[in-house]
C-alpha positions, -999 to 999 in steps of 0.1 A, spaced: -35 316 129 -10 301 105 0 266 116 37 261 137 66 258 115 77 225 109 106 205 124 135 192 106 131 156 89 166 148 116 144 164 139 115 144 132 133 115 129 147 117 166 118 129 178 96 95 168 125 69 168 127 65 133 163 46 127 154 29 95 154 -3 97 169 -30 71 142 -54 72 121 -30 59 143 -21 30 145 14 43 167 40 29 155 77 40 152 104 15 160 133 34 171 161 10 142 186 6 159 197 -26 156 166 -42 125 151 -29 110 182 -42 123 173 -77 111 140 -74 72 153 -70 76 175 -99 88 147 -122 52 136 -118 36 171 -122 10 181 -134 -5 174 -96 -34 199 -96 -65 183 -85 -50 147 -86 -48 123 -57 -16 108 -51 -8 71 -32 28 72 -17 40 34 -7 67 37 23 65 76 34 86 68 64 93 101 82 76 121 55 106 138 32 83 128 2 51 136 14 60 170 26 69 173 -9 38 162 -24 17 182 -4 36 211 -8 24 207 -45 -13 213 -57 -22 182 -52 -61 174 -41 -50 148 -14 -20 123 -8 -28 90 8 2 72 26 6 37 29 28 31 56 35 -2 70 59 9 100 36 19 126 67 37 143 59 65 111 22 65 117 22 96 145 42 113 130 26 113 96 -5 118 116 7 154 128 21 165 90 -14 158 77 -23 185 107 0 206 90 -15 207 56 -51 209 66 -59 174 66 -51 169 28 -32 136 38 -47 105 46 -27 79 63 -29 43 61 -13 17 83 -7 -11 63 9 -38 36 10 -17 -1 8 -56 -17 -27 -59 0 -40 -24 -6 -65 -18 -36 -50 15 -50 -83 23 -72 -110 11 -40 -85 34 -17 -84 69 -42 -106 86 -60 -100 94 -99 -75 110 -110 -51 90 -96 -11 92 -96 11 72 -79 45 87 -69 65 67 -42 102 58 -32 98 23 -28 112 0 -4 137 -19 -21 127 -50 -7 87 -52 -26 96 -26 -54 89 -53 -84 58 -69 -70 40 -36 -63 51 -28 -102 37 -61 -111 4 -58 -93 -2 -18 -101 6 -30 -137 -26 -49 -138 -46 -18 -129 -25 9 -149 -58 22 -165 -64 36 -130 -36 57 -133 -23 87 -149 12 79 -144 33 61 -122 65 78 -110 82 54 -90 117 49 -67 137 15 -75 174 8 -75 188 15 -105 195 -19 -116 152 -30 -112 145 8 -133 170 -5 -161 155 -41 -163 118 -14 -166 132 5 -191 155 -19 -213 149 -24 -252 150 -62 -269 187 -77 -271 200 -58 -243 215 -69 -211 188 -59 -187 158 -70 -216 136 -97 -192 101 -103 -184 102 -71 -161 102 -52 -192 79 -65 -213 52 -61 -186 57 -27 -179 63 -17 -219 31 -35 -228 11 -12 -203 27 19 -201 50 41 -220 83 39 -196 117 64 -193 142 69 -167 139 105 -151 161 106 -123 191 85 -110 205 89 -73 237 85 -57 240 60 -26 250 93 -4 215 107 -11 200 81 18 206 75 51 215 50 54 236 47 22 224 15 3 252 -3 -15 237 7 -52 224 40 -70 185 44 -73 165 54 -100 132 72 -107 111 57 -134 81 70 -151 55 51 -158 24 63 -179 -2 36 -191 -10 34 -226 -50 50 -237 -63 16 -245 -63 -11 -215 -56 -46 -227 -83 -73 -219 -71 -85 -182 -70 -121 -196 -44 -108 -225 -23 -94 -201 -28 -130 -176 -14 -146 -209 16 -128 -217 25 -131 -180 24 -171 -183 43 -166 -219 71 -142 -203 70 -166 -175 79 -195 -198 100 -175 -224 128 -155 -195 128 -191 -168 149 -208 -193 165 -177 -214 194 -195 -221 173 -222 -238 158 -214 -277 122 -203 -276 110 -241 -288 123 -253 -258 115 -227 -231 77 -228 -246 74 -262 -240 57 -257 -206 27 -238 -225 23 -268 -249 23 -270 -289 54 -246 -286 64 -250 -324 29 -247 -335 28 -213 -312 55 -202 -327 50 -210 -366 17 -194 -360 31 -161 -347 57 -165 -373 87 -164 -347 118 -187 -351 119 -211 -327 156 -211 -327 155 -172 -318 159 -170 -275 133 -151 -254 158 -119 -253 155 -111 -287 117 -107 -289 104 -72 -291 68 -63 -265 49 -65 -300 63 -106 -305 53 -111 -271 16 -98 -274 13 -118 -309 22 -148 -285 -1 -140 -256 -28 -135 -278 -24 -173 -295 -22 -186 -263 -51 -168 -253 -76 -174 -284 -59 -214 -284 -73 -215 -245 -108 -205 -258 
């Protein structure tokens, strides 16, 4: 007997008290159209198994496991969304697992099994330190297709000398190839938010880094983008031997942190790596 049709996401929404709620940093997705688009920005999904951060009332997730997918596990920390993400997965045949809980203190790779893709509209409020921490386990992942506002995906996405080039960028660029797939209007969410939204895609690099290489260039960035304004000789200070560093990587120490490219970083992560033993 084929399973009840199912409501509306304004239907669903009323019928679970689901008025987003700002500390949350929600902003509801509720255009089939385009959350359909968004899960096939991280196709292929056959036989993968997908983490969504933030699911809410489901417009993604209906999406996703509308799609080949194997399974799609939610991580949802609003336990007002939990029932009735619990009857979607009834739905689809029990091919979504739901998980009440904080995305910062979930271990992705523990939580999934392999492949792994990550495809999520993030809540605006913990976008950058989900990136941060999934960055440190991107060989987990086939890609990363991820929701931020616009102005977070340009500081992803941004290339050396450029208004948005920061630390933010040279993380994500030194693990994973990065491009901007999608932006979004604020009248695509209700509520509106006050800025567009953007859809990166994220897909880590074949090699994984040594996790202490990628420690160091987080202290480097760290030190390099605090004081941008400053010249590199100064802002390095704080890592000790700066102009040594420097000379040794063969990088100006009159040039400013902006103007580095990912590969200048690395060559600077790695001194400060092989100098600390």
């Amino acid at each position: 007997m084929p399973a009840p049709p199912l409501p509306s996401l304004a239907e669903h929404i009323a019928r679970h008290g689901l008025a987003p709620r700002k500390a949350l940093g929600q902003h509801f997705l509720l255009d089939a159209a385009l959350c359909a688009r968004i899960a096939s920005l991280a196709a292929p999904l056959e036989g993968r198994h997908v983490l969504e951060v933030g699911p809410g009332p489901g417009g993604l997730t209906r999406a996703l496991l509308e799609s080949p997918a194997a399974e799609v596990v939610a991580v949802e920390l609003d336990r007002r969304a939990i029932a009735g993400l619990a009857e979607l997965g009834e739905h689809f045949s029990g091919r979504l697992r739901v998980i009440e809980g904080d995305a910062l203190r979930i271990d992705a790779g523990a939580l999934l099994p392999a492949p792994r893709r990550i495809v999520a509209n993030l809540p605006y409020n913990v976008g950058t330190p989900l990136l941060i921490g999934w960055l440190r386990q991107a060989h987990l992942f086939e890609s990363l297709t991820l929701m931020f506002q616009q102005e977070v995906a340009e500081r992803i996405i941004a290339a050396p000398d450029t208004e948005h080039y920061g630390r933010l960028a040279v993380l994500s660029q030194f693990r994973c190839a990065a491009r901007m797939a999608l932006r979004l209007p604020p009248g695509a969410f209700s509520p509106p938010p006050k800025v567009w939204s953007a859809i990166v895609h994220l897909v880590p690099h074949a090699e994984a880094p040594d996790p202490a290489l990628l420690a160091a260039l987080e202290k480097v960035t760290a030190a390099a983008f605090g004081q941008r304004r400053k010249m590199l000789r100064s802002s390095l200070k704080s890592l000790g031997g700066a102009e040594a560093l420097l000379e040794a990587a063969a990088i100006e120490g009159t040039r400013r942190a902006e103007t580095l490219s990912v590969a200048e970083f690395t060559r600077l992560a790695e001194l400060v790596l092989a100098r600390a033993g």
